[in-house]
N, C-alpha and C positions, 0 to 999 in steps of 0.2 A: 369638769368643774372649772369654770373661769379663775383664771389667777389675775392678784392682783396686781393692780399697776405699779409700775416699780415708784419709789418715790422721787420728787420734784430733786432737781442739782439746781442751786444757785452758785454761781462764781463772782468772788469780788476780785478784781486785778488793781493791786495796788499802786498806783504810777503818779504818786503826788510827792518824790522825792526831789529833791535839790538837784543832787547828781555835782555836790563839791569837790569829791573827790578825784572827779573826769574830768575836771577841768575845762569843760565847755561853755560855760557860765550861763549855760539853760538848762532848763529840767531836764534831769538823764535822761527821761521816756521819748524828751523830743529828740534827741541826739539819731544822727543818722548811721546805719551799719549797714553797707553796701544798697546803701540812695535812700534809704528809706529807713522812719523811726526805728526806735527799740519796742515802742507802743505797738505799732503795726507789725512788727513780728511776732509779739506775744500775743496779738489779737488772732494772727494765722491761726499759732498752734491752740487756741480755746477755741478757736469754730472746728479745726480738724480734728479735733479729738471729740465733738459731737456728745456730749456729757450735759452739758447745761442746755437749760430751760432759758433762764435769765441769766443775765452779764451785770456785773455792775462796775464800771470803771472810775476810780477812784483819781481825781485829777487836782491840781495845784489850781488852788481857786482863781478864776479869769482868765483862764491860759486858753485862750482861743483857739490856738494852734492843734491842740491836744483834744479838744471839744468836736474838730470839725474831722480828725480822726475818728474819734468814736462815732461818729456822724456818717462816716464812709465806711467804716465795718457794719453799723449798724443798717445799712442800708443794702449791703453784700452777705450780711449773717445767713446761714441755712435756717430752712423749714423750722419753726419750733423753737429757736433761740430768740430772744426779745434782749440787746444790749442798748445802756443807757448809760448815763457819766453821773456824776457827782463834784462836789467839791470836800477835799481831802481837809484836815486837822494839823493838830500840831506836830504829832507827832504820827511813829505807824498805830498805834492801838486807837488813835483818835479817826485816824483813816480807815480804817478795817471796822471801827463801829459807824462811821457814815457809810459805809458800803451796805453793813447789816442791816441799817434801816433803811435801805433803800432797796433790798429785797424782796418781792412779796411774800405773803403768812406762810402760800404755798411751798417755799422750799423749804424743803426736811431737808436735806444736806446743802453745806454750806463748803464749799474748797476756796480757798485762799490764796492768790499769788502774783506774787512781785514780777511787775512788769521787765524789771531789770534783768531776769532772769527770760530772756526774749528767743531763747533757742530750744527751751524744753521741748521735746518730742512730745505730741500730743501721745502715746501708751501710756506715758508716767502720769498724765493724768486721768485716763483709765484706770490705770491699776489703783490711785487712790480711793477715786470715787466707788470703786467695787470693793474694796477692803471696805470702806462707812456701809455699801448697802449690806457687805453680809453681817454686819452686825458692830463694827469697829467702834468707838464712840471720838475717836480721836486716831488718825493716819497722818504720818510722815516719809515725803520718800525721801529716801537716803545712799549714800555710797562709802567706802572703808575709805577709812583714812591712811596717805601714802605716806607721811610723815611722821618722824619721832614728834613727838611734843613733848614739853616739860611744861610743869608749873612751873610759875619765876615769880617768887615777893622780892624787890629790891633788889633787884640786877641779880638776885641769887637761884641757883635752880635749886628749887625745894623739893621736888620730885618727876618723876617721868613714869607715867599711868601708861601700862600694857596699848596699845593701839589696836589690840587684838576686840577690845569691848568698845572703840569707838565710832564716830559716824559724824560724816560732813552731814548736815542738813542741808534740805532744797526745799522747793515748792513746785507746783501749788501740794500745801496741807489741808487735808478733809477732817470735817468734822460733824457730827449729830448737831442741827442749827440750836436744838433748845440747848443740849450744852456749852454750846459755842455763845450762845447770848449769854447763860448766866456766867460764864468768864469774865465777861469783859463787863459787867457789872458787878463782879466781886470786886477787892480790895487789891489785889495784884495786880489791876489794870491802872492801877495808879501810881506803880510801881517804873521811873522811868530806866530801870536796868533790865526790862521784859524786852524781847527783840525778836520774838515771834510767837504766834497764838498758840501753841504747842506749850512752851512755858506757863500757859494762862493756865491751860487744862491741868498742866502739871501740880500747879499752885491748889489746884479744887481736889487733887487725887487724883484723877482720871486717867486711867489708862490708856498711854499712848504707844501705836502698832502702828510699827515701821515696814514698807514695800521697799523693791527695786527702787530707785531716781537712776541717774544715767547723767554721766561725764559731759552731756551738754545742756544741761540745764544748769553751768555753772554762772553765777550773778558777774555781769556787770558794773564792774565797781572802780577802777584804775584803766589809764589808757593802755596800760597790758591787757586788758580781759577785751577792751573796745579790739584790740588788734586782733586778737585771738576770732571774738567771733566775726571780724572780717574773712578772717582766712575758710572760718568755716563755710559761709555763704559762699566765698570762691569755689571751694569744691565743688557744694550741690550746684553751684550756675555749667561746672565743668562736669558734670556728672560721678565723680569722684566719691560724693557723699552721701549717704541718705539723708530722705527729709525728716524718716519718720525710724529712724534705726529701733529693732527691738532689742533686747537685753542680751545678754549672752548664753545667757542660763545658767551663768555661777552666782550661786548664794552671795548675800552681802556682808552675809555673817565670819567669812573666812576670806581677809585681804590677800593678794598678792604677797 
């Protein structure tokens, strides 16, 4: 008996940020990390991880620079992937529903992910997009958190939650595309303290199922993280690193 075809992956790559924080005074995605964007390294790892059908790159409206990028992956994509740009919103939920509609009908899964986060191993985006096809309606990958943390109201620490139940979040996050649309057409997408679509789904009920992420897919945010994944690039040019490291095999559920 014929089985059937697995279903359509669309990927939005959100890269319509400021990047004030980096102090470069251009859009983080254009920012370069050993010669080349942050854009064009997050675009690596979405064509090597071989998941998506369609790309949609979600860009700072008129940014030419950023345009003729996705103009050269898109021109380098493998067999079977169709990548395309847009122009981004006000905010990220404004950017990530221009990405959705620039989608076609055809994709049942929708993965989500910040350009900034330009070193992610393409595995950790397998491993989410196979959590949605066996059944997931919402995937986040994740890793333990190394840090005490405390709650703090007004300079005071008001408490410190076990770290043993927590979790850094990463991307790309996967999602079921029709639940992932009516998210962001509900009423918590209006919501400007939402900071990733994982909170959308949270807001409608929906159950969200955490995989592996992986220590390098950590976001681009401060000229510490810019130095950081310098170094890492240095390695893999040195042969020192992998490109594509797989996991360890230790649960994420039990920190160091």
């Amino acid at each position: 008996m014929q089985q059937p075809a697995p279903p359509v992956v669309g990927l939005i790559v959100v890269a319509a940020g400021t990047g004030q924080r980096l102090g470069h005074g251009i859009p983080k995605a254009r920012v370069l990390c050993g010669g080349r964007t942050l854009l064009e390294h997050a675009l690596d790892a979405v064509s090597a991880s071989g998941v998506a059908a369609a790309v949609v790159v979600v860009l700072p409206p008129g940014d030419a620079v950023l345009a003729a990028v996705v103009e050269a992956a898109a021109g380098a994509a493998p067999q079977g992937c169709h990548i395309t740009s847009v122009s981004g919103g006000a905010s990220r939920v404004a950017s990530v529903r221009a990405g959705l509609a620039a989608l076609p009908p055809a994709a049942k899964i929708v993965l989500v992910h910040d350009a900034a986060r330009a070193l992610t191993p393409p595995a950790v985006f397998r491993r989410v997009a196979a959590a949605v096809r066996a059944g997931a309606p919402a995937v986040i990958p994740v890793v333990p958190v190394a840090d005490t943390v405390k709650v703090v109201r007004a300079d005071v620490v008001e408490s410190t939650p076990d770290r043993a139940g927590l979790r850094a979040v990463q991307t790309p996050q996967g999602f079921d595309a029709a639940s992932l649309r009516s998210a962001h057409g509900g009423a918590a997408a209006a919501d400007p303290g939402i900071t990733d679509d994982a909170m959308l789904m949270e807001a409608l009920g929906v159950p969200v199922r955490v995989v592996d992420g992986d220590p390098l897919a950590f976001k681009v945010t401060t000229p510490l993280d810019l130095t950081v994944a310098e170094a890492v690039l240095a390695l893999r040019r040195d042969g020192r690193g992998a490109a594509d490291p797989s996991p360890s095999g230790r649960s994420t559920d039990v920190p160091e």
